[in-house]
N, C-alpha and C positions, 0 to 999 in steps of 0.2 A: 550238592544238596543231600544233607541227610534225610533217612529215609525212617519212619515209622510203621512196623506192623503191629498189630492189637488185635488179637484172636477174639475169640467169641471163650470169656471170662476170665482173661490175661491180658496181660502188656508187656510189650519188649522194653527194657531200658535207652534201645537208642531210638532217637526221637529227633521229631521235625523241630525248626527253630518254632518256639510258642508252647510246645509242649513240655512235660518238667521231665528232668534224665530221670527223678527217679519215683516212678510211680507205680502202686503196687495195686492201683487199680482202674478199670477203665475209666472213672471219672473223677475229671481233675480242674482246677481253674488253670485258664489258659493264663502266660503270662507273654509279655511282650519280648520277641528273640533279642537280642544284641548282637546279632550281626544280617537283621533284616534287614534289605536297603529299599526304602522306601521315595523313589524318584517320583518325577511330577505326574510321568503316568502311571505307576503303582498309586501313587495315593488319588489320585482322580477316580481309578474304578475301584478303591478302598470307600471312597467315600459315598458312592453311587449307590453299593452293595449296602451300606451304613441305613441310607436313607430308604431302603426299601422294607430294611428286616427292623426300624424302628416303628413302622406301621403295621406290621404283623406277616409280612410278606414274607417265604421263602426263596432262597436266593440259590440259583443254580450254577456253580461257573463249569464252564463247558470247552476243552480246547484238548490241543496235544499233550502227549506226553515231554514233560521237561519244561513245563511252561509256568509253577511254579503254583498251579492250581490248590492242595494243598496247602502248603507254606502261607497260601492268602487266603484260604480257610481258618485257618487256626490266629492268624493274624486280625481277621476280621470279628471271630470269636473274643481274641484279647481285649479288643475296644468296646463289644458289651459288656464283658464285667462277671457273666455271672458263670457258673459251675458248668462243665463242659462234657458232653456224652460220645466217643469216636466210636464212629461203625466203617466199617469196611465192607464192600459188597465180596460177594465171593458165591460160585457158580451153585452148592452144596446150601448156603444161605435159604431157611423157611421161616414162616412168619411166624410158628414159635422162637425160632430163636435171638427173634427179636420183641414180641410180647410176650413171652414165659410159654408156661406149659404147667400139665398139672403131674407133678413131682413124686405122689405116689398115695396113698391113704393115713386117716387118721384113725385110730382105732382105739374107742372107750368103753371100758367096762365097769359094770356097778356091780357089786356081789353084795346080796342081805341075806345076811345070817342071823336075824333080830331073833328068832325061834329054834331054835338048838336041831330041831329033827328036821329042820327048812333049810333048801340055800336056793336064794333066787339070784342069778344071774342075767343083768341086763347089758347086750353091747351093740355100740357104735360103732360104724365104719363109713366116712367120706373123704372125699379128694382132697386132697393138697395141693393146691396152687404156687408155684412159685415165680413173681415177675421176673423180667428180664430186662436190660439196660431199655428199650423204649417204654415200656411202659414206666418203670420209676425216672426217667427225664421228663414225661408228661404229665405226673402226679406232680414231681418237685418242680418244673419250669425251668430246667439244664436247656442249654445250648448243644443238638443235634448237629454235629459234622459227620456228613453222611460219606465218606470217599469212595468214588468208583463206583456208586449206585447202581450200575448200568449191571455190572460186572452180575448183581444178582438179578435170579427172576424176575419177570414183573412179578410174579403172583405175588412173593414173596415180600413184595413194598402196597400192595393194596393196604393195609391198614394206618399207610399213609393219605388215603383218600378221605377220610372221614377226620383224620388229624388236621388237615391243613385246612379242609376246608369247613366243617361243622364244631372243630374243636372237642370230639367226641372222639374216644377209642373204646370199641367194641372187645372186649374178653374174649374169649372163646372157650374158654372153662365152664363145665356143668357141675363143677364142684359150687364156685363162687357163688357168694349170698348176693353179690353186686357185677353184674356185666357188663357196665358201661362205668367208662373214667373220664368225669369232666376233665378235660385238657386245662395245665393252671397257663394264666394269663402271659405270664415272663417266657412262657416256651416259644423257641425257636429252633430254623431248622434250615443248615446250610447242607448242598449236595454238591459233587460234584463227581466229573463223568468225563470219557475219551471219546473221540469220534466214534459212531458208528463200526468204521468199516474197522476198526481195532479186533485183532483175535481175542477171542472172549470177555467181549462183547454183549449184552441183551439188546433189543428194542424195546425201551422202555414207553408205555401205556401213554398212550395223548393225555387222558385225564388227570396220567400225573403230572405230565408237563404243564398241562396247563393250571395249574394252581400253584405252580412257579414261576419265577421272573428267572429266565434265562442270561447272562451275560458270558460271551464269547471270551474267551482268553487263549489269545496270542501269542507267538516268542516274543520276546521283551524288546526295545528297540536296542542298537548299537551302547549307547551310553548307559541304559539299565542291566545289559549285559556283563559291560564291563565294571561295572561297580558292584557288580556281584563277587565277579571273580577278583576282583581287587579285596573286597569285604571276608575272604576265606583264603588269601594266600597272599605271597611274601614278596611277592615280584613285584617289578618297575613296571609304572603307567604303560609305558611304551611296548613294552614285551607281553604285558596283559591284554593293551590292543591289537597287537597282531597275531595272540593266539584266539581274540574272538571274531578276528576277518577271518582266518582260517576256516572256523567251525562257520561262521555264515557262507564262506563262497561255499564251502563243500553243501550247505543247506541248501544253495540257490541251486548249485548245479548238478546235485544229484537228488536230494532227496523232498526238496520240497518243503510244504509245512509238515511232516514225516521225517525229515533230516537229524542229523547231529544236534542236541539240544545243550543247553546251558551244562547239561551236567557234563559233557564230551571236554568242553573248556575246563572246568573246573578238576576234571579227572587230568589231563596236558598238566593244567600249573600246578598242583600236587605231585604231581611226579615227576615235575622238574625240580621244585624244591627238596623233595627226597634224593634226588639222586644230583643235584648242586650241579646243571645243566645249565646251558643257555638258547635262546630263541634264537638261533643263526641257520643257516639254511646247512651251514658249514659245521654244525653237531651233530655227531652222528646218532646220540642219545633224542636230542628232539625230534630226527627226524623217523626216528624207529621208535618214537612216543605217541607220535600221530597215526602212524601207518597201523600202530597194534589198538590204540583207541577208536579209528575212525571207518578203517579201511572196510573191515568188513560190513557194517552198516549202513556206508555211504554207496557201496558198489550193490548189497543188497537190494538197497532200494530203487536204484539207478535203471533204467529202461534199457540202455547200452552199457555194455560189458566193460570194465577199466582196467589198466594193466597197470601194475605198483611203479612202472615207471612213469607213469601218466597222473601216477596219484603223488608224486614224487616229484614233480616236476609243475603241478598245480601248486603244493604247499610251497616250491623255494621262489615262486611268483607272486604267491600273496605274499610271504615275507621279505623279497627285496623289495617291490614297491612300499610295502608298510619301512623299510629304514630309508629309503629313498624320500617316502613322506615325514620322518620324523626328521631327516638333517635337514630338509625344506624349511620345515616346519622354526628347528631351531634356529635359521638361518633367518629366518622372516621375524622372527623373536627379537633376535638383536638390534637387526635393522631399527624392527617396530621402539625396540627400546632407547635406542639411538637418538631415532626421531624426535620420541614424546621428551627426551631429556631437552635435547635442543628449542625445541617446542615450547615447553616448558621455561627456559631462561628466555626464549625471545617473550616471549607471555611476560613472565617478571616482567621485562624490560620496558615492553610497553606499558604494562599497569602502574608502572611507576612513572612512566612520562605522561601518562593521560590521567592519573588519578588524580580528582578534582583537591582532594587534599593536598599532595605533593605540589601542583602548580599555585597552590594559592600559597602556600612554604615559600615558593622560590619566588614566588612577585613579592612576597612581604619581606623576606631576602633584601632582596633588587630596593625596595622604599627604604628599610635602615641603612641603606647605604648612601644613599641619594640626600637622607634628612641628614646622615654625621658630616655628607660632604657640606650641603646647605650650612650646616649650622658652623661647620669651621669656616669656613667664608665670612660668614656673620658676624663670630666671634672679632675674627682679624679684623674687617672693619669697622666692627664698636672701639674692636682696642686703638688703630688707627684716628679714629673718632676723639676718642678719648686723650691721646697725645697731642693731636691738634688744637683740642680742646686749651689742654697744657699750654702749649705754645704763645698760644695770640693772647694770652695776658703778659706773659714775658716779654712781646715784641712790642706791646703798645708800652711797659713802664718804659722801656730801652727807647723809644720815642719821647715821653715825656723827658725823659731827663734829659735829652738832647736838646730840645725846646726851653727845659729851665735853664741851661747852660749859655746860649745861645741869649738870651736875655739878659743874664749878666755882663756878659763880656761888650765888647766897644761895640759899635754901628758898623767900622771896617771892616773889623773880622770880620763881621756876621757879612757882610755882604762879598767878602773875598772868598769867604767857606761859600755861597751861594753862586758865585762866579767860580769858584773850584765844582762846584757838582752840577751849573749848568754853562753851556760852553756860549761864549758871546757869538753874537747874531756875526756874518762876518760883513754883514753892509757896514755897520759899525767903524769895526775897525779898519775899513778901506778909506771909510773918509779921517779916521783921525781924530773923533769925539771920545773923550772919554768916560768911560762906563760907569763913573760913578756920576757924574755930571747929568746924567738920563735917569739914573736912577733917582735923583734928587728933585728934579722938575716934577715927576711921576709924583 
């Protein structure tokens, strides 16, 4: 996380994501960073903070150091819109040099010389006033980020009591023709502040808290962490996540909400990137990267004393479990992808047997098949039909002409052709009558 100072009537060029690199004075529009990473729970209490300071409310965020307090100051500034005021608390800080002061005398003289042997000399002298960054934010309606508030006086923030809450700022000049400054409507006023028990420190005024809406701000979770550090350096997912379980176990087990903060990560992958390292427990660079980033900090804070072998022997256990989690991981991957392919064709498979579309395809299939057979059947026996038809006129003239033949010829023939195609009875011929003799009685 980059880091912004801004004295009391300058500004440093390097600057927090939101603020502009180059700015030659303390008031600036904020702009939106491009490498802020705005996950579900940054923009949730982004949007919280929204709805409070669009009703006129001031908004205080309040947590550790490295928790990104700032950076979602100026972030939450970018989404109002309008021209932006940075104060910085600081131990030295008085409430002139945050409403002005008066700058030194004005001094007017009139000389009449209208009568040659006269000179009449008349003069002025009164104060000179000149504002300071809060009171031209509450004339013009700037947006007030106030960082570290705490860090100054309270006395020093009373003339934020009548700002927040009556919308009036009280002067304190006896030069000025005008002591009170209506507060313009658009002003706003974001603070924020470290624990308490922080070295330098204030206990800041109930009254001023209470004309603020407080929200708590936390280390980020797992996932907001790592897309940080993913959002500001060069490394693999995998290597990103197991330099921010590093910095969390050492969080859990020595220092607490007080622990190694998101910037301890981001310091590790910077400096593995400079110096073309790897996250193995078996580097000697990584692990003389953590030990010189963390070690003193983590053992600082820590209630029991730790021995660099002890701190050396925690880091190369979060990172074998972390690659022990990640061949898991890839291993469950394949699997998974295996399945869902398989998965997948039996799927096809079946939607194409059950799809009411595709069965009604295959039964209407199944029916042209069944009507070309029907109909060739059909055909054959029309054509069958049909030759028969042919026939039995042919066989009846082939009878007629046998009948007219038959006619002409003798009575004998005709009856020996009839005795040829029916065979005699044989009682007949056992007695001896002959056939034509029977035929002739008949």
């Amino acid at each position: 996380m980059q880091e912004a100072s801004i004295h009391r009537g300058g500004s440093t060029p390097k600057v927090l994501s939101g603020l502009p690199a180059q700015s030659s004075t303390a008031d600036f529009i904020p702009q939106p960073g491009p490498d802020f990473v705005a996950t579900e729970a940054v923009q949730e209490l982004t949007n919280r903070a929204l709805a409070y300071i669009e009703i006129g409310y001031a908004v205080h965020l309040s947590g550790p150091a490295g928790t990104g307090k700032t950076t979602l100051a100026l972030h939450i500034a970018s989404k109002i819109g309008r021209r932006c005021t940075l104060l910085h608390g600081d131990d030295e800080l008085r409430g002139s040099d945050l409403l002005g002061k008066d700058a030194g005398f004005r001094r007017q003289s009139v000389r009449d010389n209208y009568v040659s042997s006269i000179l009449k000399t008349e003069e002025t002298v009164s104060l000179m006033w000149s504002n300071n960054r809060l009171t031209t934010a509450c004339e013009q309606g700037h947006t007030v980020i106030y960082d570290e508030f705490t860090r100054s006086p309270a006395a020093a923030n009373n003339a934020f009591l009548s700002i927040l809450e009556e919308g009036i700022l009280n002067i304190p000049s006896s030069g000025q023709d005008k002591s009170i400054v209506r507060v313009h409507p658009d002003f706003r006023a974001i603070f924020t502040s470290n624990p308490e028990e922080y070295v330098g420190v204030h206990k800041s005024q109930d009254a001023l808290l209470d004309r603020m809406i407080t929200l708590e701000v936390a280390h980020q979770d797992r996932e907001t962490e790592i897309a940080i550090v993913r959002a500001k350096s060069n490394r693999s997912p995998e290597e990103i996540a197991m330099i921010v379980d590093v910095i969390r176990t050492m969080r859990e087990r020595f220092g607490g909400k007080n622990g190694p903060t998101i910037r301890a990560a981001l310091a590790i992958a910077r400096i593995l990137d400079h110096r073309k390292a790897n996250v193995t427990s078996t580097d000697p660079i990584f692990m003389t990267t953590c030990r010189d980033v963390l070690f003193y900090n983590s053992t600082r804070q820590s209630s029991k004393p730790i021995t660099n072998q002890e701190f050396e022997s925690l880091v190369r256990s979060v990172v074998t479990m972390g690659r022990v989690k990640n061949a898991s991981d890839s291993l469950a991957s394949i699997v998974t992808k295996s399945m869902e392919s398989a998965t997948e064709v039996s799927r096809a498979s079946l939607k194409q047997d059950f799809d009411p579309s595709n069965r009604i395809d295959r039964n209407l299939d199944v029916l042209d098949n069944r009507i070309q057979s029907m109909n060739s059947s059909r055909l054959a026996d029309i054509a069958l039909g049909a030759k028969n038809d042919v026939d039995q006129p042919v066989l009846e003239k082939k009878t007629d002409d046998v009948d007219s033949a038959d006619d002409l010829l003798d009575v004998e023939p005709a009856r020996e052709s009839v005795g040829r195609r029916f065979p005699r009875p044989p009682a007949f011929e056992s007695v001896g009558i002959p056939l034509a003799s029977v035929v002739s009685k008949k």
